[in-house]
Backbone as numpy.savetxt, mean C-alpha at the origin, in Angstrom:
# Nx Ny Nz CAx CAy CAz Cx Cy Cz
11.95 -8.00 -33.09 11.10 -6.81 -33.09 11.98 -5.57 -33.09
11.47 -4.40 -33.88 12.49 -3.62 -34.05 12.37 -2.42 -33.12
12.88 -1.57 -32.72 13.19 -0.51 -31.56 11.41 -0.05 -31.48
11.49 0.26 -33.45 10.77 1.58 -33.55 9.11 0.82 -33.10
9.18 -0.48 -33.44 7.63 -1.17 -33.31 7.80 -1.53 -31.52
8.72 -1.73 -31.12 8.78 -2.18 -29.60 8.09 -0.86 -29.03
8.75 0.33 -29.21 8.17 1.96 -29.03 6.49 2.05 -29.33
5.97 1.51 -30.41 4.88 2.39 -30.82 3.66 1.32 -29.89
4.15 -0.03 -29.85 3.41 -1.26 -28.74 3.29 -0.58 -27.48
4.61 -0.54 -27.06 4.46 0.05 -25.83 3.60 1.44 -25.86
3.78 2.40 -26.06 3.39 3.49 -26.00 1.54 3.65 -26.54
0.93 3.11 -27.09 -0.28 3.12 -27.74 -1.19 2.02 -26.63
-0.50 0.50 -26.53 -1.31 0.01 -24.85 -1.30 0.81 -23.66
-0.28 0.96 -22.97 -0.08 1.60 -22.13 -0.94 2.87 -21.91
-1.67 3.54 -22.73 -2.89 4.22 -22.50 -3.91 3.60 -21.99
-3.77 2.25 -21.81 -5.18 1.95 -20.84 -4.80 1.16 -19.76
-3.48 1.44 -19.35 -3.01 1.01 -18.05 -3.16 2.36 -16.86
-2.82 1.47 -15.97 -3.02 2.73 -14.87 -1.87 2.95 -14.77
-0.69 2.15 -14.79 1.03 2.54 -14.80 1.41 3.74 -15.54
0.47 3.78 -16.89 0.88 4.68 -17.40 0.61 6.17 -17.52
-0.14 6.33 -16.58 -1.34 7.26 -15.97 -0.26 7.97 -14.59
0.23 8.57 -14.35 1.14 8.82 -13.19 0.45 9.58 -12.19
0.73 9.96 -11.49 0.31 11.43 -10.50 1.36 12.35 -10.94
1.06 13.80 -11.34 1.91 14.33 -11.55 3.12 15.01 -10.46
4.07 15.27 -11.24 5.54 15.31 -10.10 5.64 17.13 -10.80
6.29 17.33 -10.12 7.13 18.73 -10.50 7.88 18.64 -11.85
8.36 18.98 -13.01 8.98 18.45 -13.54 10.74 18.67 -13.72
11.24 19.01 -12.48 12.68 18.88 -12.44 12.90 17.42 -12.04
14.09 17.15 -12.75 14.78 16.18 -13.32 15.96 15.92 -12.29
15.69 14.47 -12.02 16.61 14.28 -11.05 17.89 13.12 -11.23
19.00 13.29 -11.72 19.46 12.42 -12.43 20.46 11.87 -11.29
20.74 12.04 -10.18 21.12 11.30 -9.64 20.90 10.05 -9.14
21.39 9.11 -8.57 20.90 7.68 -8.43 20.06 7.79 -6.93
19.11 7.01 -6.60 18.59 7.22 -4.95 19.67 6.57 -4.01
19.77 7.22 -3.37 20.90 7.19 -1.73 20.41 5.47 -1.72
21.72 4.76 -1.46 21.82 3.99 -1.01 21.64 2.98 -0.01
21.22 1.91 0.92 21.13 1.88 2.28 19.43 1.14 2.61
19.24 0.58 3.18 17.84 0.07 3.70 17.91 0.00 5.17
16.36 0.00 5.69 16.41 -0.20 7.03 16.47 -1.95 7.51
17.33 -2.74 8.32 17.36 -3.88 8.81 16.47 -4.48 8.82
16.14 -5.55 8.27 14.56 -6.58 8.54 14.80 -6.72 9.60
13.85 -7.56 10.02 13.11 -7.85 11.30 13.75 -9.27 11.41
13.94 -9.59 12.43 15.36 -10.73 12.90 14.36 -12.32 13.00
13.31 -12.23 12.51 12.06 -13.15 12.34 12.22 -13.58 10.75
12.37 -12.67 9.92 12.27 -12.94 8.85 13.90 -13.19 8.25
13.99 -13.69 6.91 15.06 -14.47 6.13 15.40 -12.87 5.19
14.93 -12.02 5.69 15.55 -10.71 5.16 15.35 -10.34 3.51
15.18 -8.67 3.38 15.19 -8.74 2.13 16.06 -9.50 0.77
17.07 -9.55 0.54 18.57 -9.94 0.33 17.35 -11.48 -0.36
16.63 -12.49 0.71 16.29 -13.69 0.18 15.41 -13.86 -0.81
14.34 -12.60 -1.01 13.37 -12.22 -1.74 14.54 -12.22 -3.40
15.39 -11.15 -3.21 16.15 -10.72 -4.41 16.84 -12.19 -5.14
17.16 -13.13 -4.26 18.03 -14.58 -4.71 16.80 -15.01 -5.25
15.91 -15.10 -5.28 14.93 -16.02 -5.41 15.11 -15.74 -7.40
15.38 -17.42 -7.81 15.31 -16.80 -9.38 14.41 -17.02 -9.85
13.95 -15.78 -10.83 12.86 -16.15 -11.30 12.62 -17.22 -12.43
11.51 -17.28 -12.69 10.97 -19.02 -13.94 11.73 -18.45 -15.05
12.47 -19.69 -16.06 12.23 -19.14 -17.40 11.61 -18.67 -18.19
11.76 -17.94 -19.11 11.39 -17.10 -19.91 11.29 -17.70 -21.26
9.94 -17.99 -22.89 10.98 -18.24 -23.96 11.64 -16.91 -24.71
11.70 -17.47 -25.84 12.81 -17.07 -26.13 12.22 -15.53 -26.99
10.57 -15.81 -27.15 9.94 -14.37 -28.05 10.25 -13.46 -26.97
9.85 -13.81 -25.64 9.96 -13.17 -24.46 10.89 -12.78 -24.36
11.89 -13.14 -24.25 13.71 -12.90 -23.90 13.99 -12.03 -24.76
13.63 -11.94 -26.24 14.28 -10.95 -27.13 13.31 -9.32 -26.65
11.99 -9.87 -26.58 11.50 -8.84 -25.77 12.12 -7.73 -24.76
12.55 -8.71 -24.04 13.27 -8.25 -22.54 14.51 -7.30 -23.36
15.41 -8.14 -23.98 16.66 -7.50 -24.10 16.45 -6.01 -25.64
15.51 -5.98 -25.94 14.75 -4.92 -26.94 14.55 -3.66 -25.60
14.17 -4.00 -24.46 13.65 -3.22 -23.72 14.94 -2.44 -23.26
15.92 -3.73 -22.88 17.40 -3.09 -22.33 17.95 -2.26 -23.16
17.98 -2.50 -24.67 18.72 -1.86 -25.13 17.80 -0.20 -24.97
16.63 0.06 -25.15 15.92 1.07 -24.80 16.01 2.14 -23.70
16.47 0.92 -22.54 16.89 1.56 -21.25 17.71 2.38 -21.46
18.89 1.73 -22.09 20.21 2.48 -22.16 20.54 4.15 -23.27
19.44 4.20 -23.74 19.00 5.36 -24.82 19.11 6.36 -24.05
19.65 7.05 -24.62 20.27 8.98 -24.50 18.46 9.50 -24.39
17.44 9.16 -25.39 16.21 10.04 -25.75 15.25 9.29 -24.33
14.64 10.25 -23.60 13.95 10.47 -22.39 12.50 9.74 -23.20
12.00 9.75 -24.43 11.33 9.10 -24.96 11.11 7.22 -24.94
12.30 6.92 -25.25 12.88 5.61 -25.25 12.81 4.72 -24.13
13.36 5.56 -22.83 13.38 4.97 -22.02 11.86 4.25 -20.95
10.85 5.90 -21.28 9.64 5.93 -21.22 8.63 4.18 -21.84
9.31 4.12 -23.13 8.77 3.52 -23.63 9.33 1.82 -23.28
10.59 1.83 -22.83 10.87 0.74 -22.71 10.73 -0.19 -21.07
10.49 1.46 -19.83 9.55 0.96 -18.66 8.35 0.43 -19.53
7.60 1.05 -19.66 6.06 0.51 -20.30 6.00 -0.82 -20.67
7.39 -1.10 -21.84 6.80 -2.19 -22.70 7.44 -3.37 -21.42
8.14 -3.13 -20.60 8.72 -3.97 -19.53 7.22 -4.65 -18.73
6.49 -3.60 -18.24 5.07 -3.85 -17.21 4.30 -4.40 -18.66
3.76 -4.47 -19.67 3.16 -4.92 -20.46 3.27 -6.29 -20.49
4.87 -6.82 -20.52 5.28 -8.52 -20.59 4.83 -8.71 -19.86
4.66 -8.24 -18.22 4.00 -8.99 -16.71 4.54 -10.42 -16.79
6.06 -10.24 -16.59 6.81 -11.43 -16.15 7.77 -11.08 -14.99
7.89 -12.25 -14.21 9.06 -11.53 -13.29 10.49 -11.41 -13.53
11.19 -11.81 -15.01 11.80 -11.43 -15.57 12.01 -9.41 -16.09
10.97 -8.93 -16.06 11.03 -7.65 -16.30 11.24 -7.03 -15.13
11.68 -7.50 -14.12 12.06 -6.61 -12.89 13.74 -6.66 -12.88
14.41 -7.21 -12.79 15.75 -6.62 -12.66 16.43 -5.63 -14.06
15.77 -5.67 -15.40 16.25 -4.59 -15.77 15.92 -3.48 -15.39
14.73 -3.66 -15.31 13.88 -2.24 -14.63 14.79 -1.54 -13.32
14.67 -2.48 -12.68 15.50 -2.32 -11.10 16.64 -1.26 -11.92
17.66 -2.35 -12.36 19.00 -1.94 -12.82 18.71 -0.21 -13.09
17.87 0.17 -14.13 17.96 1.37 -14.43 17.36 2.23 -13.40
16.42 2.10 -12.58 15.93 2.83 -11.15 17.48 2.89 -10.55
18.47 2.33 -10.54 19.72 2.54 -9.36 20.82 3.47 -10.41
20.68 3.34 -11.90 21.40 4.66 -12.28 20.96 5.41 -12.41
19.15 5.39 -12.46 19.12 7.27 -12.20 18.13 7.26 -12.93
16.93 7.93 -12.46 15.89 8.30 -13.76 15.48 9.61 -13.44
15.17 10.51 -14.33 14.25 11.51 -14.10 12.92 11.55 -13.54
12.39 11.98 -12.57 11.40 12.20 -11.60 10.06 11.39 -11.58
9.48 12.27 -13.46 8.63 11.47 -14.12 8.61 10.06 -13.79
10.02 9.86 -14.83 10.38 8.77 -15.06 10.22 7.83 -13.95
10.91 8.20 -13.03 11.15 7.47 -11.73 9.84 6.52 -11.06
9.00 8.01 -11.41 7.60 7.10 -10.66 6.88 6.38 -11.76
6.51 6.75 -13.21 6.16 5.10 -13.75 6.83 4.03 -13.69
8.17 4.13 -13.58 8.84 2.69 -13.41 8.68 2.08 -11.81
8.25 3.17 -10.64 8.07 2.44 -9.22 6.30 1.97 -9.69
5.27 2.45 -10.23 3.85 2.07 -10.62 4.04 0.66 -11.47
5.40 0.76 -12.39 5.33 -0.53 -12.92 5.69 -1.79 -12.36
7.21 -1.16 -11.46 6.90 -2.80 -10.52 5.83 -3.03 -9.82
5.24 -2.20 -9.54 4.01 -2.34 -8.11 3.06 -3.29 -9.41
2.69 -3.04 -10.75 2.25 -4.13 -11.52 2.59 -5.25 -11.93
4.10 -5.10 -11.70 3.99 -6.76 -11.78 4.49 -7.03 -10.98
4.30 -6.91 -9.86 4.04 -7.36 -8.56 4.78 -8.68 -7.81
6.08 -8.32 -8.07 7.20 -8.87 -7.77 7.85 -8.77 -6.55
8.13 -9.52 -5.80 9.05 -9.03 -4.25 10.04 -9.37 -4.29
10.82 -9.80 -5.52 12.22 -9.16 -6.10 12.09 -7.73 -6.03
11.31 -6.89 -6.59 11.57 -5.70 -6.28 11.79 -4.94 -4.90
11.54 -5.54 -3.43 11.69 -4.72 -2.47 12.67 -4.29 -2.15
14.25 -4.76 -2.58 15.34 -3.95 -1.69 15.04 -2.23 -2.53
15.17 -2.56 -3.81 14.84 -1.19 -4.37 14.02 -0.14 -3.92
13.18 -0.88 -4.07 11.53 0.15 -3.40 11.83 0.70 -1.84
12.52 -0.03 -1.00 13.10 -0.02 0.46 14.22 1.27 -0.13
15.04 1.14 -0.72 15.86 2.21 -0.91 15.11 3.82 -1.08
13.84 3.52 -2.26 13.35 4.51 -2.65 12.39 4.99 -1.60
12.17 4.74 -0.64 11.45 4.56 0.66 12.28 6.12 1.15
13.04 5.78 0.83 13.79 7.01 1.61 14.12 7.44 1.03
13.60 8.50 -0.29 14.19 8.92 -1.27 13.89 10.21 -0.54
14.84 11.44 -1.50 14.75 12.55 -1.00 13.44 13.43 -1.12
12.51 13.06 -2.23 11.00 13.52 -2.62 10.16 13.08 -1.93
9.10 13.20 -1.50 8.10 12.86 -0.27 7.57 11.95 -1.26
7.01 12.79 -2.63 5.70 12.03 -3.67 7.06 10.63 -3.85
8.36 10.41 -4.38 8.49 9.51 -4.14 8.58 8.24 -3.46
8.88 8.48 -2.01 8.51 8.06 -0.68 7.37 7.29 -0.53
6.22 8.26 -0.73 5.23 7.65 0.02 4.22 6.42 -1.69
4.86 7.38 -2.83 4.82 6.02 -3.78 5.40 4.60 -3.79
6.25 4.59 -2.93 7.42 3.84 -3.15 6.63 2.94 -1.66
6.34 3.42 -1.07 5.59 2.57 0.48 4.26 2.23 0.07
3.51 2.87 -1.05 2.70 1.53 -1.55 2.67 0.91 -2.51
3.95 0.75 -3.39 4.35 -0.40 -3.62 5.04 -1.45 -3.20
5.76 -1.13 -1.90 6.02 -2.03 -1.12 4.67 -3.27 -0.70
3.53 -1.96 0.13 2.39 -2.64 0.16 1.85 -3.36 -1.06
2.24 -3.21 -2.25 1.28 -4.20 -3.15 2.42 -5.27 -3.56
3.69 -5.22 -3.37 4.14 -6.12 -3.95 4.77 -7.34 -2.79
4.32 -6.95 -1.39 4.51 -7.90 -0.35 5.80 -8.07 -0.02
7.41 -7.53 -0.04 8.41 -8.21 -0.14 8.60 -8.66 1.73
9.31 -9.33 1.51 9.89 -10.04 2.97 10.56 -8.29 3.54
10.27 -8.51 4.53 11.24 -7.22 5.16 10.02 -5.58 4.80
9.42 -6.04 4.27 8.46 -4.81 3.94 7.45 -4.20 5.17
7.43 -4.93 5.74 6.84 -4.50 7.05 7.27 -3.68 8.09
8.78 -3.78 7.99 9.72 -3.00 9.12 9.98 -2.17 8.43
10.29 -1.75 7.14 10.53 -0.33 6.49 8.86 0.52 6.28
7.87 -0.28 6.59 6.45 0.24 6.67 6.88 1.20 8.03
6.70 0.29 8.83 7.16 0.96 10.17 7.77 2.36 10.77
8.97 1.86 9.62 10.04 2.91 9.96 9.53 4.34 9.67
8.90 3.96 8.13 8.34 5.30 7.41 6.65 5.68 8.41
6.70 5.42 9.59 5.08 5.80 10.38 6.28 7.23 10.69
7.71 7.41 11.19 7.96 8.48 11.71 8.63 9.11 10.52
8.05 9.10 9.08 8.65 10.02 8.26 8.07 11.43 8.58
8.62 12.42 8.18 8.46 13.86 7.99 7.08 14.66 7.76
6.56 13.68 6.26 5.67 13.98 5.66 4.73 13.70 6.34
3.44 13.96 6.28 2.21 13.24 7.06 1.56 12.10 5.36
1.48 12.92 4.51 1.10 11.61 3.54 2.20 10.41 3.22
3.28 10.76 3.51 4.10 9.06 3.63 3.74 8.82 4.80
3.62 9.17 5.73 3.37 8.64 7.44 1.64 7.79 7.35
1.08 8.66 6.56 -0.58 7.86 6.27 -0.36 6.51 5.24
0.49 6.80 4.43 0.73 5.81 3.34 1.14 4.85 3.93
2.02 4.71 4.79 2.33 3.50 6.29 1.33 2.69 6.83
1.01 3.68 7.02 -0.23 2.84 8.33 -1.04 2.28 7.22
-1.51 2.47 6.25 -2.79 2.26 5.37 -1.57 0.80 4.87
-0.51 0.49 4.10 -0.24 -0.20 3.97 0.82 -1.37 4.86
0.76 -1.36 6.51 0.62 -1.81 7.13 -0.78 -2.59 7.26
-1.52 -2.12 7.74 -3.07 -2.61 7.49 -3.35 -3.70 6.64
-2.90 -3.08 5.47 -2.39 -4.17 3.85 -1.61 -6.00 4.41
-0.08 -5.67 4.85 0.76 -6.77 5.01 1.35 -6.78 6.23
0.51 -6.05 7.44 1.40 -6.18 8.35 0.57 -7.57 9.21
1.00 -7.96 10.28 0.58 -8.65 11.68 -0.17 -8.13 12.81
-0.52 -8.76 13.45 -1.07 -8.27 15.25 0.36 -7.81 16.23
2.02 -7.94 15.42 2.95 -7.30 16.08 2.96 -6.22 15.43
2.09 -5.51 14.56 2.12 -4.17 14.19 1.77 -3.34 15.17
0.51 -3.85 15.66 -0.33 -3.34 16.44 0.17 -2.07 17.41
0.87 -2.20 18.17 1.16 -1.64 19.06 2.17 0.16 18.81
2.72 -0.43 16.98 3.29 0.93 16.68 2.27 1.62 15.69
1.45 0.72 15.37 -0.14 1.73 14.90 -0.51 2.41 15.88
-0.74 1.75 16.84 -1.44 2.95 17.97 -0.82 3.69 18.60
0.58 3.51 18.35 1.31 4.99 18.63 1.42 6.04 17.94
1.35 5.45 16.87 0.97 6.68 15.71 -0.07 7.16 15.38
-1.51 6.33 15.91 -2.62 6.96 16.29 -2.03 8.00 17.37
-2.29 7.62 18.30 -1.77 8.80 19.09 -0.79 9.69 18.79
-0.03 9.71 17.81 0.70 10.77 17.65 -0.03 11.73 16.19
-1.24 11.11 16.07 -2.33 12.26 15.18 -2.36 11.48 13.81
-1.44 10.45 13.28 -1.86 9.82 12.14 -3.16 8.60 12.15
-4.53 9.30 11.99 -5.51 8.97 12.16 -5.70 8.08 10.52
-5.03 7.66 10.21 -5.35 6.74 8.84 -4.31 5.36 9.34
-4.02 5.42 10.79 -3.60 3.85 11.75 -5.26 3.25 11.66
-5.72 4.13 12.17 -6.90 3.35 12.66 -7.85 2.40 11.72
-8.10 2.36 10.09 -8.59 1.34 9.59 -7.59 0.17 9.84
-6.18 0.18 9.82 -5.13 -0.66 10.02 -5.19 -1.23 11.14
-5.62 -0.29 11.78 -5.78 -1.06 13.64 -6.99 -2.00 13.31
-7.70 -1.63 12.93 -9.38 -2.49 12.82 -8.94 -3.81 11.86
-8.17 -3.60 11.12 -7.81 -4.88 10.65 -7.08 -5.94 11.45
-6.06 -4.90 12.13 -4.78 -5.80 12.53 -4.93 -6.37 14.23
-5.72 -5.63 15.28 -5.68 -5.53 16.30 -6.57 -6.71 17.25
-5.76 -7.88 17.64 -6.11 -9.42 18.20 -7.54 -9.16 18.75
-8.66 -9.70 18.63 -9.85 -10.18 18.79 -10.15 -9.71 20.07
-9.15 -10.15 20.90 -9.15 -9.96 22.83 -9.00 -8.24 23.04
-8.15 -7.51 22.25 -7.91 -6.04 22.07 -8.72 -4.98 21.58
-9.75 -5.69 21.11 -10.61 -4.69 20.75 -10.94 -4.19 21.37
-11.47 -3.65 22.39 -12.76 -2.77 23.91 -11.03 -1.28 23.40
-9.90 -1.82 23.24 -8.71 -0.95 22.91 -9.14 0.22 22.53
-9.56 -0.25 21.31 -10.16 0.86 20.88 -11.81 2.31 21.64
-12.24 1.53 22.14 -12.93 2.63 23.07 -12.04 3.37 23.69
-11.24 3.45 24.16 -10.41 4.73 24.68 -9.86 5.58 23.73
-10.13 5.64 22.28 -10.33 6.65 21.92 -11.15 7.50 21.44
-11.95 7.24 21.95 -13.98 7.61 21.77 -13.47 9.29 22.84
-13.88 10.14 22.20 -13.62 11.55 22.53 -12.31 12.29 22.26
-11.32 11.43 22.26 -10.15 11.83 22.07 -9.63 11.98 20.84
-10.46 11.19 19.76 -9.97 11.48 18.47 -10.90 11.05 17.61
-11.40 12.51 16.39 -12.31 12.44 16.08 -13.19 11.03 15.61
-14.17 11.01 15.51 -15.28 10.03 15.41 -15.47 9.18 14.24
-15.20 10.16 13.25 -15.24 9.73 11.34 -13.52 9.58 11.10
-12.81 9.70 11.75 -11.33 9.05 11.80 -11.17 7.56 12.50
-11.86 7.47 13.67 -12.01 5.66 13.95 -13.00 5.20 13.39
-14.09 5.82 13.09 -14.88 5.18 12.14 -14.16 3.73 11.34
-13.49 4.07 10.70 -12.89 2.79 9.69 -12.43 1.45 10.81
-12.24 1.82 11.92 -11.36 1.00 12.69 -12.73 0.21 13.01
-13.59 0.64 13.93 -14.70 -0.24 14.20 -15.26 -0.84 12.83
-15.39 -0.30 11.62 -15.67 -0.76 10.55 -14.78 -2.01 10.43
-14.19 -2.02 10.56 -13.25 -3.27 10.07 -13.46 -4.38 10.76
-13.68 -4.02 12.50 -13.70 -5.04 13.45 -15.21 -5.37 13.27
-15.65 -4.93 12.80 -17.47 -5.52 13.23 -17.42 -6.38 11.89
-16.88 -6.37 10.75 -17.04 -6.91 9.48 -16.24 -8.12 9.50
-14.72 -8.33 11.02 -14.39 -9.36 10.80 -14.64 -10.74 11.43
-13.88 -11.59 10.87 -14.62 -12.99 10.67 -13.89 -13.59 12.03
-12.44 -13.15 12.80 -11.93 -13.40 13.79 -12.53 -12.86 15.54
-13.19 -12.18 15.22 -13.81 -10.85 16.16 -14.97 -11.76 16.65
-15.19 -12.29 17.87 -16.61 -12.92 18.25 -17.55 -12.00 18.10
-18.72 -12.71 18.03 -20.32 -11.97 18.50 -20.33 -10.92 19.62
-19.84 -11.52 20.47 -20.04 -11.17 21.82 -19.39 -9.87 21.81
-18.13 -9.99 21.01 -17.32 -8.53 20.51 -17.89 -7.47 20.28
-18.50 -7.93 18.94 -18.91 -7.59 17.84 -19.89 -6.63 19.03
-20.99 -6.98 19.79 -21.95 -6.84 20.32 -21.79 -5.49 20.98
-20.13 -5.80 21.68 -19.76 -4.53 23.01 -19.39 -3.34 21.95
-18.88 -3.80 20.91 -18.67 -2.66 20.31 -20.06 -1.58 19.76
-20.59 -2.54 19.47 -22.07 -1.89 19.08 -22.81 -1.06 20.03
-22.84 -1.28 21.44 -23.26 -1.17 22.27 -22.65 0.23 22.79
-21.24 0.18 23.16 -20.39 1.48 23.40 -20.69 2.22 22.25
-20.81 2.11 21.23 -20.97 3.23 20.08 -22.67 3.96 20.35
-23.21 2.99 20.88 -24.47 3.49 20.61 -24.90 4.75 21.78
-24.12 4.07 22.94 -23.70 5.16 24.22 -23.06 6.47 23.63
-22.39 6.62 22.78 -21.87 7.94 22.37 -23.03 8.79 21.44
-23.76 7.80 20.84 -25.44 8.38 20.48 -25.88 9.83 19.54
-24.15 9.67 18.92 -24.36 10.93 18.08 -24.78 10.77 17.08
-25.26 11.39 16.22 -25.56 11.19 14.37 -24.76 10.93 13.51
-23.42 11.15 14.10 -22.00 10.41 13.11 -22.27 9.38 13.56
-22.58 8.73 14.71 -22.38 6.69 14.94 -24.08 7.07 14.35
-24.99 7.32 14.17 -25.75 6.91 13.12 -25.41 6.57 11.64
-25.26 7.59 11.30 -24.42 7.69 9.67 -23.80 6.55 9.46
-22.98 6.37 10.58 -21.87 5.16 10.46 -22.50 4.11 10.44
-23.76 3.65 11.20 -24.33 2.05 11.53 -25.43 1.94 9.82
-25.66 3.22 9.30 -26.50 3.67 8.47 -25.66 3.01 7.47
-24.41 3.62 7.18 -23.34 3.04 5.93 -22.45 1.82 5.72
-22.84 0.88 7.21 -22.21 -0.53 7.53 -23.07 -0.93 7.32
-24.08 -0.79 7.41 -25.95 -2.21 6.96 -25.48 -2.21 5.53
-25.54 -1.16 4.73 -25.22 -0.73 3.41 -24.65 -1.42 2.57
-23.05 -1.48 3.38 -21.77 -1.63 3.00 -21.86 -3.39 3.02
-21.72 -3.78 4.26 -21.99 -5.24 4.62 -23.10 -6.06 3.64
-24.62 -5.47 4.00 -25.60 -6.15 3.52 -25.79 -7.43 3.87
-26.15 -8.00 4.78 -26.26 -8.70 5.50 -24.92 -9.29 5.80
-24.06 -9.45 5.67 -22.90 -9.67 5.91 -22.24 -10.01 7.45
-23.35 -9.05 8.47 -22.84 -9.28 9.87 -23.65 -10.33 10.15
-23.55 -10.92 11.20 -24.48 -12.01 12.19 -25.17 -11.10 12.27
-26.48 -12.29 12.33 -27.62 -11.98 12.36 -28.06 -11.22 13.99
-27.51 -11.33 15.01 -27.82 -10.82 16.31 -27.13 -9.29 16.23
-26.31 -8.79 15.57 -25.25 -8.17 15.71 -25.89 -7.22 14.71
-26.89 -7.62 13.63 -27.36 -6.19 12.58 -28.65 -5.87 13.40
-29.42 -6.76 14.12 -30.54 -6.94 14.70 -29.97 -5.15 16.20
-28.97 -5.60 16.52 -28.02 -4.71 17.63 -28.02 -3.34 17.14
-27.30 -3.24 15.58 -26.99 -2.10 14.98 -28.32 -1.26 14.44
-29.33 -2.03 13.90 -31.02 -1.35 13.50 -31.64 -0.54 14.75
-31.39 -1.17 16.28 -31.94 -1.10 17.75 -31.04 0.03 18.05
-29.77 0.23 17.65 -29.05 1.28 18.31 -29.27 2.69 17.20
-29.58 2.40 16.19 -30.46 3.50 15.55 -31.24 3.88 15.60
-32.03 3.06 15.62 -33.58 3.38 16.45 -33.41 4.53 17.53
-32.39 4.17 18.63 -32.55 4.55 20.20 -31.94 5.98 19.70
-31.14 5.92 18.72 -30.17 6.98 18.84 -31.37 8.29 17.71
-32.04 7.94 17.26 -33.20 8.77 16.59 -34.13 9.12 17.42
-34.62 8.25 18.49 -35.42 8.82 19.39 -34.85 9.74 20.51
-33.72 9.43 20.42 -32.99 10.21 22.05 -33.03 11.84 21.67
C-alpha cells in the first residue's frame, strides 16, 4: 500500500471515530519528549514493566506491511503524515499498533498531536500502553494529564491504580476529578480510604467512586457526610450503593431511610431519578421504601 493511499484511508475513516475528534488544545507545539520517570506500583502487583513484556499475538503479513507503512509515516518531517499515520495505527485495532505509536509519543509530538495518539491508545485498549500513559500522567499540560488518567482508566494497565492515586493530589482540580472518576473505573475497596480523603479535601467527583468502591459493611460511612457536603455531589455515591448487587437489603433499606430523614426536594428528585434510572432494578422491598419516602417527603 502506498504512503499516499495509506494517508487518504486513514484520514477519510477516521472522521467517524471519536479518536479522531480531539478536545481542543492551545495550539503551541511542544516538541520536546514528556519527562521521564513513573510513580512505583504497588508492591501487590507484578508492576508496570510486566504489562510492557507481555508480547503481543502475531500479526499477518497484510497487517505487518500495514504497521511498517505507518512507521515509515511516523518518521515524516510533514505534521500531516504523522497525523495520518496515528489514525491509520487505531484503525488496524491490533495490539501490535501500540509500540510504534508508543515509540513516537517518547520522541516528541506536537500538542495536537500528542493527544490523538493518547485517544488512540485508549482505543485500542492495550495495557502495553501504561508505562507511557504513567509518564504522560505527569506531563507538564494539565489537558494532557488528566487525558492521559483516563486512558489509563480505559486501558486497565497493572500499576494503574497507584498512579490514579497519586494524581487525586495533582494541582489541577480536573486531573484530581479525572482520578477519582477513574479509580471508581479500576480501582478496589483499598482505594477506599484515599477517595474519602479526597472527598474531604473538596474533590466531590470521589464520591460516585466511593459508591462503587466502598465494602458493603461501610456504607452508614457515607451518612456523615449528609450536611457537610453538598447533597447533588453524594448523590452519585448513594446512587451507586442502592443499585449494587453486593450491598444487602437491609443496607439498601438504612440508606433509604437516612435520606428520607434529610426530607429535602433534592433526596426527592434523587429517589424520583433512581425509580427512573433503575426501573425496577432495585428489590422489590427497597423501591416499595423509596415510593413511601416520597410520599412522606411531599406531604411534610
Amino acid at each position: 500500500m502506498s504512503y499516499a493511499s495509506l494517508r487518504s484511508i486513514a484520514l477519510m475513516s477516521a472522521l467517524t471515530l471519536a479518536f479522531a475528534t480531539p478536545s481542543p488544545l492551545l495550539a503551541q507545539e511542544q516538541a520536546a519528549a514528556p519527562k521521564a520517570g513513573k510513580p512505583a506500583p504497588a508492591k501487590a502487583t507484578a508492576g508496570p514493566k510486566a504489562a510492557a513484556k507481555k508480547k503481543a499475538p502475531k500479526v499477518d503479513a497484510k497487517t505487518q506491511a500495514q504497521i511498517n507503512d505507518a512507521k515509515k509515516l511516523l518518521a515524516s518531517a510533514q505534521k500531516s503524515d504523522v497525523e495520518a499515520a496515528i489514525q491509520s495505527l487505531g484503525l488496524l485495532g491490533v495490539p501490535a499498533a501500540v509500540d510504534p505509536l508508543v515509540e513516537r509519543v517518547r520522541q516528541g509530538l506536537p500538542s495536537d498531536l500528542l493527544e490523538t495518539a493518547i485517544v488512540t491508545l485508549m482505543a485500542l485498549g492495550q495495557p502495553s500502553a501504561g508505562p507511557v500513559l504513567f509518564d504522560l500522567a505527569r506531563y507538564r499540560r494539565p489537558e494532557i494529564r488528566k487525558l492521559s488518567i483516563e486512558a489509563i482508566a480505559a486501558v486497565r494497565p497493572v500499576g494503574g491504580e497507584v498512579v490514579l492515586a497519586a494524581a487525586l493530589n495533582d494541582s489541577e482540580a480536573d486531573v484530581r476529578a479525572a482520578a477519582a472518576v477513574g479509580l471508581g473505573e479500576i480501582g478496589s475497596p483499598a482505594s477506599i480510604d484515599t477517595l474519602f480523603l479526597a472527598l474531604d479535601h473538596g474533590n466531590h467527583d470521589a464520591a460516585a467512586a466511593i459508591g462503587k468502591l466502598v465494602p458493603a459493611r461501610d456504607v452508614k460511612r457515607l451518612f456523615t457526610y449528609l450536611g457537610k457536603v453538598p447533597f447533588r455531589s453524594l448523590a452519585p455515591a448513594f446512587a451507586e450503593t442502592l443499585k449494587r448487587k453486593d450491598v444487602s437489603e437491609q443496607d439498601k433499606l438504612a440508606v433509604v431511610a437516612r435520606l428520607e430523614e434529610v426530607g429535602t426536594g433534592e433526596v426527592k428528585g434523587f429517589f424520583n431519578d433512581l425509580m427512573a434510572s433503575t426501573e425496577g432494578g432495585l428489590p422489590p422491598n427497597v423501591s416499595k421504601a423509596v415510593l413511601r419516602a416520597m410520599q412522606e417527603i411531599s406531604g411534610s
